[in-house]
Every structure is written in structure tokens, then in C-alpha cells.
Steps between C-alpha positions, in 0.01 A plus 500: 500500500604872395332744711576863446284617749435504820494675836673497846453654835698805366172579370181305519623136523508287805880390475851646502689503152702146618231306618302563206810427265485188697178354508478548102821310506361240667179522270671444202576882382794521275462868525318745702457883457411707827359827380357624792254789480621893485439861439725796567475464825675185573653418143879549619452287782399214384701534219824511773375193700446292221787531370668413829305121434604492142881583605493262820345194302778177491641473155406138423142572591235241306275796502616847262348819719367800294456768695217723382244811604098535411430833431134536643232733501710787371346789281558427149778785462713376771582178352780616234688638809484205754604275180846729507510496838533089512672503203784766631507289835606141246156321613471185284110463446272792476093386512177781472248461670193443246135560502389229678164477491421440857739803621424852449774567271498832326415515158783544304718276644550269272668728233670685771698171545535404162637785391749546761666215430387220785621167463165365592132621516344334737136374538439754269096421490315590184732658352451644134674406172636814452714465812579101423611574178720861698626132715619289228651847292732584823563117604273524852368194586162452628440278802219219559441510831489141742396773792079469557304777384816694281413155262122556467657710186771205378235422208503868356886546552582171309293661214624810458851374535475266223301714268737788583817268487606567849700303681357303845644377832287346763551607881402452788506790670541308823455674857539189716634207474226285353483736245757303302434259278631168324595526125195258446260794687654731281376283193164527597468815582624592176326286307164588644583861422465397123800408413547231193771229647746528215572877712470403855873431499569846304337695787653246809845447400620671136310857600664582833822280399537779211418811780734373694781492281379898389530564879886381524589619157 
């Protein structure tokens, strides 16, 4: 399992950066992304302290550590700055947080993130064509989400991906620790978002294999 997002107790999560590292080890993660939620006000911290894990973590690890923000419920116009300021401070993964249907997210958003160059939109609800197709132009990925009530919108996001030729990851935007899930969950999941098998594999393994590699170039 690749999971490029997820959260700790440095924000919302229940568990410190290490023991969640570790209990996706023991799930069967090969890699795990913290991206822990942010806004001005606490960007630079987190930032600092999870970089501290991703320094401090043993070299022959089984598990690779990305560590990541979540840049949530921000206006629109202050997204192209907080991108710079991870960027500037050598962050790895850099996630927006979408319009989630079950969140009220401002309107907007989506683009916002899109166009400031996120790595991933996440749960990004029903969002339009106009801004999947803005996705697949600037190489953003758009997320199907394992997390309950962000997936109520999987369906809609696998179809404007694939008729805008955007590229998808699946997540699981986990909070605790039975938030993560087996590669074989992540199957499912995927596949009752509407995705044809012959991509499942795309979106689990070749999709975030290929971000990843963009991340460390």
C-alpha cells in the first residue's frame, strides 16, 4: 500500500509521526505520507517537526516516510503563498485540501489548488471538468478517498478524471489507526468508485510510484 495521506497528532490525528509510521509498517504500507493539516498559522511548525521524523528515521527502514502538509480551509488567494512557503522550507509532498462535499469548503478551492501547483487535490467532491482537465494540464493528481463521507464523491471524481485525462491516487486520509487499510481494501474501494480493473493498478501502484519519483527528482 502507497498512502500519501494521512494525519497525526500534530494536527488532527490520534498518533505521533513514529507510531503511525509504525503501525502502517506493520499493516503492510510500503510507503506512507503524513500531511498533516495547516494554515498560516501553524504551517512552519509542522513543517520543522516533521522533518525532525523524516531526518531521525533508521536508514534501512522497510517503510519510505514522506513527509507532507494539507493545506485546509484557506481562502482561495492564500494558497499560491503557503505552496512557496513549503516549497522554500524543502517539504517533500504538498496536498490541498478539496471540496469535500461533507465539509464546508469554500468555493473556489479547487482551482485555488490546482493552480498553485499542489501535488495532490484531495477529496476534491464534485468537482467540475474545467478544473480536472486545469489537474491533468499542470500534472495534480486527484485523490479517491478510502476516508467515509470525503468518498460519497469517489464516483464523480473517477469520471471527471478519466474524461479530463487526469491522473488518480487513492488515499486514505487516515486519522487513527484503523484508518489504514490492506492493499486488497484499497482494491475495493477503488473499484467500487468506478474504476474498470485493467486501471486499478495505475491508480494503486504506477500513479503515486510516478509522484513519487517527481517528488525526489
Amino acid at each position: 500500500m502507497i498512502d500519501l495521506h494521512a494525519h497525526s497528532l500534530l494536527s488532527d490525528g490520534l498518533l505521533l509521526p513514529s507510531e503511525l509510521i509504525r503501525r502502517a509498517e506493520v499493516t503492510g504500507y510500503k510507503v506512507i505520507g503524513i500531511t498533516d493539516h495547516v494554515d498560516g498559522s501553524n504551517i512552519e511548525f509542522v513543517i520543522s517537526a516533521l522533518m525532525k521524523v523524516y531526518m531521525s528515521m533508521p536508514a534501512r527502514s522497510k517503510i519510505k516516510f514522506i513527509p507532507g502538509v494539507e493545506l485546509t480551509h484557506i481562502a482561495p488567494s492564500d494558497f499560491k503563498k503557503l505552496v512557496g512557503t513549503a516549497r522554500k522550507n524543502k517539504l517533500k509532498l504538498i496536498v490541498g485540501h478539496g471540496e469535500t462535499i461533507v465539509e464546508p469548503v469554500r468555493k473556489g478551492t479547487n482551482r485555488a489548488a490546482i493552480e498553485a501547483g499542489v501535488d495532490i487535490l484531495a477529496h476534491p467532491g464534485l468537482i467540475t471538468l474545467s478544473d480536472a482537465r486545469l489537474a491533468a494540464a499542470k500534472g495534480v493528481f486527484l485523490e479517491i478517498s478510502a476516508r467515509a463521507g470525503h468518498c460519497l464523491a469517489n464516483g464523480h471524481v473517477v469520471k471527471m478524471a478519466q474524461n479530463a485525462g487526469a491522473k488518480l491516487v487513492l488515499n486514505t486520509d487516515a486519522h487513527a489507526p484503523g484508518d489504514l487499510i490492506t492493499d486488497e481494501k484499497a482494491q475495493k474501494i477503488a473499484e467500487a468508485a468506478g474504476l474498470e480493473k485493467q486501471y486499478i493498478m495505475d491508480v494503486l501502484s504506477k500513479n503515486p510510484k510516478s509522484l513519487i519519483s517527481r517528488l525526489n527528482a
